[in-house]
C-alpha positions in Angstrom: 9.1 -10.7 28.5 10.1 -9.9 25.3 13.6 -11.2 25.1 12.3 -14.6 25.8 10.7 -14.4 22.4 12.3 -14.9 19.2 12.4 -11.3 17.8 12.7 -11.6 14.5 10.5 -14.6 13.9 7.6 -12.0 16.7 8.6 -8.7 14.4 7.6 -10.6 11.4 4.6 -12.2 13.0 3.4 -8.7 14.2 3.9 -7.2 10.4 2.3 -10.0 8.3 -0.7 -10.0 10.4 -0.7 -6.0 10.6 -0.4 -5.7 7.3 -3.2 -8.2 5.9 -5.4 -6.8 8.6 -4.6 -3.3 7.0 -5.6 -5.0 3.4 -8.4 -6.6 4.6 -9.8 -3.6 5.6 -9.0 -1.8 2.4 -10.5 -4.5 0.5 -13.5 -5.0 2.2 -13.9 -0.9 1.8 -13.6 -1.2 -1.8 -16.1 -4.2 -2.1 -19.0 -2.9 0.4 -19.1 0.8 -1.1 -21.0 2.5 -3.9 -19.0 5.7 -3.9 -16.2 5.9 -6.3 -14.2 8.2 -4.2 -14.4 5.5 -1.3 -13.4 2.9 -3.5 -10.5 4.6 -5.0 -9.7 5.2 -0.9 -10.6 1.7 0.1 -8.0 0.5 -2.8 -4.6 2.7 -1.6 -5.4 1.4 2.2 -5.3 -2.2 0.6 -2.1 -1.2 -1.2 -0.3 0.3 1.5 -1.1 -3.2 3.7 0.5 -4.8 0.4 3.6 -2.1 0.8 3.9 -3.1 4.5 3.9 -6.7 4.1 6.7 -6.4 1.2 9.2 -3.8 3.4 8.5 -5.9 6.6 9.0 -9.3 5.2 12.6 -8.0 4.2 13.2 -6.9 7.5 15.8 -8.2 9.6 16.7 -7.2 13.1 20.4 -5.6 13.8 21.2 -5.1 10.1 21.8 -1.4 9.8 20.4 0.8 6.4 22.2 0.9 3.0 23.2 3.7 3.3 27.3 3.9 1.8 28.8 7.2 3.4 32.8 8.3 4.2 34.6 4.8 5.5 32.2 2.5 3.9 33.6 1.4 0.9 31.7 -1.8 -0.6 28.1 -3.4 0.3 29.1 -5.2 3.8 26.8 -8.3 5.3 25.3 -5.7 8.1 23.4 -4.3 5.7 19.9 -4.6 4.7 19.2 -5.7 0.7 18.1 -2.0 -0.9 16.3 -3.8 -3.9 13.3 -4.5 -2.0 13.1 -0.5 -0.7 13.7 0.6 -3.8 11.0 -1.2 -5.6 8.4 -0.4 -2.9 9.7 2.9 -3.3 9.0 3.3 -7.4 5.5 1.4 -6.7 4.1 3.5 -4.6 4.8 6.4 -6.7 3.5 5.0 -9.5 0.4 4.2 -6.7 0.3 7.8 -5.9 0.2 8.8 -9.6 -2.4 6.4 -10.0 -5.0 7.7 -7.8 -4.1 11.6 -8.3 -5.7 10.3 -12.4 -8.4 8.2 -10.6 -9.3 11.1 -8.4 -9.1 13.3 -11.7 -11.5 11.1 -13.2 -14.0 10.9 -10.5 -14.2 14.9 -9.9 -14.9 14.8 -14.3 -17.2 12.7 -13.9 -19.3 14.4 -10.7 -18.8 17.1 -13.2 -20.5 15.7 -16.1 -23.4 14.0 -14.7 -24.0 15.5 -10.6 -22.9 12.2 -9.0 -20.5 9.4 -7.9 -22.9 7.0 -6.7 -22.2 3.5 -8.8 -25.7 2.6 -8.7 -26.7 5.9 -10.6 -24.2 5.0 -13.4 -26.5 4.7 -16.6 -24.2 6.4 -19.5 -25.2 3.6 -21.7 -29.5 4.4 -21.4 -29.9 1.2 -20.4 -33.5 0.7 -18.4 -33.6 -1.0 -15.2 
């Protein structure tokens, strides 16, 4: 069944609409919870949809990894683009270190004042 589809054009279908599902769900985590740690959660799952979308829109079927090794001599059309890899690559550990300090800032915080609940927030003495 599957050969009488267009594989690329199915491939990319499949990972656009995996991948915003994936956001979606991240985004929708981050907006409907009051706990920071579940939002700080809820905002790496909508990033790693956004990582998804980014590798799998530069994906291209029978083009083989950049990978230059003994006999390869020059950057041949067979292979994929590396740019995109290796930008996803930097981001997400920039995303990683990112929410290792968010995380560092939460567990201060429940430190400081006994909670993470947003609604409890009231550093500023301001009466409801």
């Amino acid at each position: 069944m599957l050969d009488s589809l267009n594989q690329t054009a199915f491939l990319h279908n499949v990972i656009t609409i995996g991948s915003f599902i994936i956001l979606s769900i991240g985004l929708i985590g981050a907006l409907s919870k009051k706990n920071l740690f579940k939002i700080f959660l809820s905002l790496s799952i909508a990033e790693a949809g956004l990582f998804i979308y980014f590798i799998g829109s530069h994906f291209e079927v029978g083009k083989v990894a950049p990978i230059l090794g003994a006999g390869v001599e020059k950057f041949s059309e067979s292979m994929v683009d590396p740019v995109p890899q290796a930008m996803i690559l930097t981001t997400i550990v920039i995303a990683i270190a990112i929410l290792a300090l968010a995380m560092a800032f939460v567990v201060n915080y429940y430190k400081l004042s006994g909670h993470i609940e947003i609604d409890k927030m009231d550093e500023l003495g301001e009466q409801r």
